[in-house]
PyMOL commands that place a pseudoatom at each C-alpha (Angstrom):
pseudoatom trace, name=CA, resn=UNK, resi=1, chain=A, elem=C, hetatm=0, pos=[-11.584, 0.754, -3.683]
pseudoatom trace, name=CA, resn=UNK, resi=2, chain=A, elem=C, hetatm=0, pos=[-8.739, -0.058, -6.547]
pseudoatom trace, name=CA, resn=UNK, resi=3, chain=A, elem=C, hetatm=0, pos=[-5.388, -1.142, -4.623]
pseudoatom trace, name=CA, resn=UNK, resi=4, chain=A, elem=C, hetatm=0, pos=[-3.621, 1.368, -7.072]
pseudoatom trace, name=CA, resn=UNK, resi=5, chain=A, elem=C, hetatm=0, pos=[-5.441, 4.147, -5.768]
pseudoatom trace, name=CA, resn=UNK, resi=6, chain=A, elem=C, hetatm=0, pos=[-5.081, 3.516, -2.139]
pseudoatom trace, name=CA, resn=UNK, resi=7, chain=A, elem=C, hetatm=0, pos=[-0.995, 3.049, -2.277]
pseudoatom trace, name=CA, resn=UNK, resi=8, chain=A, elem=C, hetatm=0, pos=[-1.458, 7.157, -3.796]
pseudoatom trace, name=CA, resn=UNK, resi=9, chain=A, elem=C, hetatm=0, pos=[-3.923, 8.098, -1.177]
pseudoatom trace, name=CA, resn=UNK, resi=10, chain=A, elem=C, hetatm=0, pos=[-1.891, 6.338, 1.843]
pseudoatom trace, name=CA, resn=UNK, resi=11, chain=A, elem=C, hetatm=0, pos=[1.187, 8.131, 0.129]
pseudoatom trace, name=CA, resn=UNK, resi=12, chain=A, elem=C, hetatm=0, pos=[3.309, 5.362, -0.516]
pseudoatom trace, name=CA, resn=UNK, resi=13, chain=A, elem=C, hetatm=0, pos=[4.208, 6.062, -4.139]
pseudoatom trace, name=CA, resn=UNK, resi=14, chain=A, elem=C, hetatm=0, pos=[3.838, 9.923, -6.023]
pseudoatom trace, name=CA, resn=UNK, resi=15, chain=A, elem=C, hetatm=0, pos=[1.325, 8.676, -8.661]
pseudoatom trace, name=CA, resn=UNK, resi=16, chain=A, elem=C, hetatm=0, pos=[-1.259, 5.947, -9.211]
pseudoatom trace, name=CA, resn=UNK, resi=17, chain=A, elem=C, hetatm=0, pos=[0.733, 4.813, -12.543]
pseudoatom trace, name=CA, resn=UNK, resi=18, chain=A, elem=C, hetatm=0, pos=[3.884, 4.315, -10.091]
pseudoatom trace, name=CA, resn=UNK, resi=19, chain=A, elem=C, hetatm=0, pos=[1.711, 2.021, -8.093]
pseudoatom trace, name=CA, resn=UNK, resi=20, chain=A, elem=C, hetatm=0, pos=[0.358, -0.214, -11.414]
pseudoatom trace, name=CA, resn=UNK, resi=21, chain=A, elem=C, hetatm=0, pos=[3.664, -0.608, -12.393]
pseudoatom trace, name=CA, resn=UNK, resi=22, chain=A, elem=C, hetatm=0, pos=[4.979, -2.065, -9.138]
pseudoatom trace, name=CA, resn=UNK, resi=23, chain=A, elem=C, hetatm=0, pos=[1.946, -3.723, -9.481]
pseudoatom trace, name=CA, resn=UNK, resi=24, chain=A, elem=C, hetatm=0, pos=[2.140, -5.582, -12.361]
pseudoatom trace, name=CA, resn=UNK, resi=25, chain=A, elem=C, hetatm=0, pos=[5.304, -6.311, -11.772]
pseudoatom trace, name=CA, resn=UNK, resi=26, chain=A, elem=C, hetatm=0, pos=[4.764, -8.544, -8.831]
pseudoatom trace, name=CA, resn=UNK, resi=27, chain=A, elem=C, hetatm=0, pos=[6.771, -6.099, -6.114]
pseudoatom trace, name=CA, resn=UNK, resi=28, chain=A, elem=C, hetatm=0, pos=[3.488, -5.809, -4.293]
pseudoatom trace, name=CA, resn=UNK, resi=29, chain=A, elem=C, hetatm=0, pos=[1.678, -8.900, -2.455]
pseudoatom trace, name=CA, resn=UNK, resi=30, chain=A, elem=C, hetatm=0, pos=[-2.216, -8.297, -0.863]
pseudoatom trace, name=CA, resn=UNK, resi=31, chain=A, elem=C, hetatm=0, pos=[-2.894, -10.911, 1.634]
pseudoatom trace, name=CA, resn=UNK, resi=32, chain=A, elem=C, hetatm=0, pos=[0.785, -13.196, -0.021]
pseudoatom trace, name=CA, resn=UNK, resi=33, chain=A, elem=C, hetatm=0, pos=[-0.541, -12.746, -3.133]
pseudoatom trace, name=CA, resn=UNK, resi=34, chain=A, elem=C, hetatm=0, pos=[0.086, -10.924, -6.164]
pseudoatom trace, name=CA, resn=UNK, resi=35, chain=A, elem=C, hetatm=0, pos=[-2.682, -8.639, -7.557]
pseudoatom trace, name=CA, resn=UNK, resi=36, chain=A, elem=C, hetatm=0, pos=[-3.281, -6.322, -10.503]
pseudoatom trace, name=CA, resn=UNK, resi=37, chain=A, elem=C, hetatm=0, pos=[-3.801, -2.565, -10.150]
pseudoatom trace, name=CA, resn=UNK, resi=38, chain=A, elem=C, hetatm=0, pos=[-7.990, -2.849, -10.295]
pseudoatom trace, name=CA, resn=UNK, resi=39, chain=A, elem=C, hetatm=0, pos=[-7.997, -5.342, -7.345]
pseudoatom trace, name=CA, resn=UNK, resi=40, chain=A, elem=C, hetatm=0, pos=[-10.333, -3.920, -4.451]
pseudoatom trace, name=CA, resn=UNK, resi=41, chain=A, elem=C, hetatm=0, pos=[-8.504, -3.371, -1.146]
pseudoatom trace, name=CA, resn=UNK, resi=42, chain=A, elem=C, hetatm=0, pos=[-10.474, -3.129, 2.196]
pseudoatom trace, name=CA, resn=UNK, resi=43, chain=A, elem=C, hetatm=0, pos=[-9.806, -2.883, 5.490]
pseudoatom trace, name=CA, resn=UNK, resi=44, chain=A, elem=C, hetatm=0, pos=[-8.183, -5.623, 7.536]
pseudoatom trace, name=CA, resn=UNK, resi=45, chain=A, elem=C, hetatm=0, pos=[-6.080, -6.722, 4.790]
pseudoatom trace, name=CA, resn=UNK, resi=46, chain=A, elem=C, hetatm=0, pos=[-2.639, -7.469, 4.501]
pseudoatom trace, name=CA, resn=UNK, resi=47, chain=A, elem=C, hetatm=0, pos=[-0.141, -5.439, 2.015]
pseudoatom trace, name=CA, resn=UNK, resi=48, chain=A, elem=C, hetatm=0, pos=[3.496, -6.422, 1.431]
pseudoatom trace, name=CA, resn=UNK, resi=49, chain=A, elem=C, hetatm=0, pos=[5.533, -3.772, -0.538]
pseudoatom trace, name=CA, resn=UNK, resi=50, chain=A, elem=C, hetatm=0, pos=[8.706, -2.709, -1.272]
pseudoatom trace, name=CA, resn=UNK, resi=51, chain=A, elem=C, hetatm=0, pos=[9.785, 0.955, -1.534]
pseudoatom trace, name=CA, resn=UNK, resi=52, chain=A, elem=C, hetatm=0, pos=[13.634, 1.100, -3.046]
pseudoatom trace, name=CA, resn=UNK, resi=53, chain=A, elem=C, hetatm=0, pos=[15.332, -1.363, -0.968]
pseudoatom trace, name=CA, resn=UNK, resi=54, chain=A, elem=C, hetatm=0, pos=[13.075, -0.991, 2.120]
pseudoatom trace, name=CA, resn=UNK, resi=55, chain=A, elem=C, hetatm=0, pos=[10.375, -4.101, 2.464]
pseudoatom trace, name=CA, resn=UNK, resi=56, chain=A, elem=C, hetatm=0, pos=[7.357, -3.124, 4.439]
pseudoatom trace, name=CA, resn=UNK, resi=57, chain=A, elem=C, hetatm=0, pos=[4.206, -4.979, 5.672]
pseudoatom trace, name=CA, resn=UNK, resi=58, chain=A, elem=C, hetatm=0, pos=[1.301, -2.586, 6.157]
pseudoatom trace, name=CA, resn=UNK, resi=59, chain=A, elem=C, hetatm=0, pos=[-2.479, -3.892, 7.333]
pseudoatom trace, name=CA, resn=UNK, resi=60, chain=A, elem=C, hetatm=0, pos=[-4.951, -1.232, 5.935]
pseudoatom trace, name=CA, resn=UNK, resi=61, chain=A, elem=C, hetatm=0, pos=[-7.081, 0.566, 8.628]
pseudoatom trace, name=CA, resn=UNK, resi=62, chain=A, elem=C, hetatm=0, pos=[-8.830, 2.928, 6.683]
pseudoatom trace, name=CA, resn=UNK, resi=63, chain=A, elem=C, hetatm=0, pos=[-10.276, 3.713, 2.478]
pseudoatom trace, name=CA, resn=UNK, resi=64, chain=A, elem=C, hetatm=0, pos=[-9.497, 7.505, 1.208]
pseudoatom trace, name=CA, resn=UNK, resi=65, chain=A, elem=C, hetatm=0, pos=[-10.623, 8.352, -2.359]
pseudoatom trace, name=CA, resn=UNK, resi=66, chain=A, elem=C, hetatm=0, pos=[-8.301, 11.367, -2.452]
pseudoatom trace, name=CA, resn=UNK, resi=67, chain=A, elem=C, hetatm=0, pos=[-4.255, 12.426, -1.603]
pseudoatom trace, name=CA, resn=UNK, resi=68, chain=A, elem=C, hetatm=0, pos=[-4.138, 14.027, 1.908]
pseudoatom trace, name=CA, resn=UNK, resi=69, chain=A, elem=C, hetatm=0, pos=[-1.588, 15.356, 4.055]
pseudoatom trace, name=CA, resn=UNK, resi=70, chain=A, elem=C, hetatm=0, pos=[0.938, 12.724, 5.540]
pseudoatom trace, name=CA, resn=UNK, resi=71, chain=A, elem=C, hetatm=0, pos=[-0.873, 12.465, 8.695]
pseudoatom trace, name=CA, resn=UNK, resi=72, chain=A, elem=C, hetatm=0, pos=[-4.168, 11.914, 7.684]
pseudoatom trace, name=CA, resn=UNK, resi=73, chain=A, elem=C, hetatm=0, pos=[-2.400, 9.165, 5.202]
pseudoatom trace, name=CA, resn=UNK, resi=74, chain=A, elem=C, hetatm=0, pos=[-0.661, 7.634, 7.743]
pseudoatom trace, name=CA, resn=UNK, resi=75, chain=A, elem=C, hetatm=0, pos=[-3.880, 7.014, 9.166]
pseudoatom trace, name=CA, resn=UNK, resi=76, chain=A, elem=C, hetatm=0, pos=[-5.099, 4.514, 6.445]
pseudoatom trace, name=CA, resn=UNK, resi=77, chain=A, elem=C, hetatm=0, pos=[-2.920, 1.514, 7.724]
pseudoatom trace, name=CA, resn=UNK, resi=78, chain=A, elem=C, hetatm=0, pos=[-0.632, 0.278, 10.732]
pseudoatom trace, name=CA, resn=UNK, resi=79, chain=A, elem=C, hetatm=0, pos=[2.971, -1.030, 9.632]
pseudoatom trace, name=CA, resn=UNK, resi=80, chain=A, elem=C, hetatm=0, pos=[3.577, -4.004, 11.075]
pseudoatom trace, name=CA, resn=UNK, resi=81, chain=A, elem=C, hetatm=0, pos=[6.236, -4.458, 14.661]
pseudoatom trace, name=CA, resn=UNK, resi=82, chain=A, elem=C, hetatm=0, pos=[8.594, -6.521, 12.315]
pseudoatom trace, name=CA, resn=UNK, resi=83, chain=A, elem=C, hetatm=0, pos=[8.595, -4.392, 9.496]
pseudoatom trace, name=CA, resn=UNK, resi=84, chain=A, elem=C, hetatm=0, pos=[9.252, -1.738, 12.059]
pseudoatom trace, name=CA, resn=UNK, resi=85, chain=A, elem=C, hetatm=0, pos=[12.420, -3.351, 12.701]
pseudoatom trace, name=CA, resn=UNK, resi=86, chain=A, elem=C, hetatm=0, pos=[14.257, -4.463, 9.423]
pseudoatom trace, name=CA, resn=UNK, resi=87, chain=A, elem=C, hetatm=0, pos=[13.795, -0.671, 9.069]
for i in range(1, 87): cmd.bond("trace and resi %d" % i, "trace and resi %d" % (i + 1))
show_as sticks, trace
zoom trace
């Protein structure tokens, strides 16, 4: 599944073309590295992100082709206890 497409799905930004752009513009690392929008995501991996001035770490749990509600979203990945924190 794209990495664009899951950051809609799991919620964290309002459209897929919010998510390239922090994309390709390096704001969002999968497994400390920086990816382009098309890069497949999977569970188990590793997603550093940054939403305004909030940094979060987030490992993926789960793959959703399509926008649910917030709790079924909040299902697709675990922030991290550290990220947790700075929050």
């Amino acid at each position: 599944m794209r990495i664009d497409k899951w950051l809609w799905a799991a919620r964290f930004y309002k459209t897929r073309s919010l998510a390239a752009q922090e994309l390709d513009k390096g704001r969002i690392q999968l497994n400390g590295h920086a990816v382009k929008p098309a890069h497949d995501i999977k569970p188990g991996d590793k997603l550093t992100l940054r939403q305004g001035q909030v940094q979060r770490e987030v490992q993926v749990l789960g793959l959703s082709m399509q926008r649910g509600a917030a709790p079924v979203a909040q299902a697709l990945y675990e922030e991290s206890a550290d990220s947790l924190e700075k929050r």
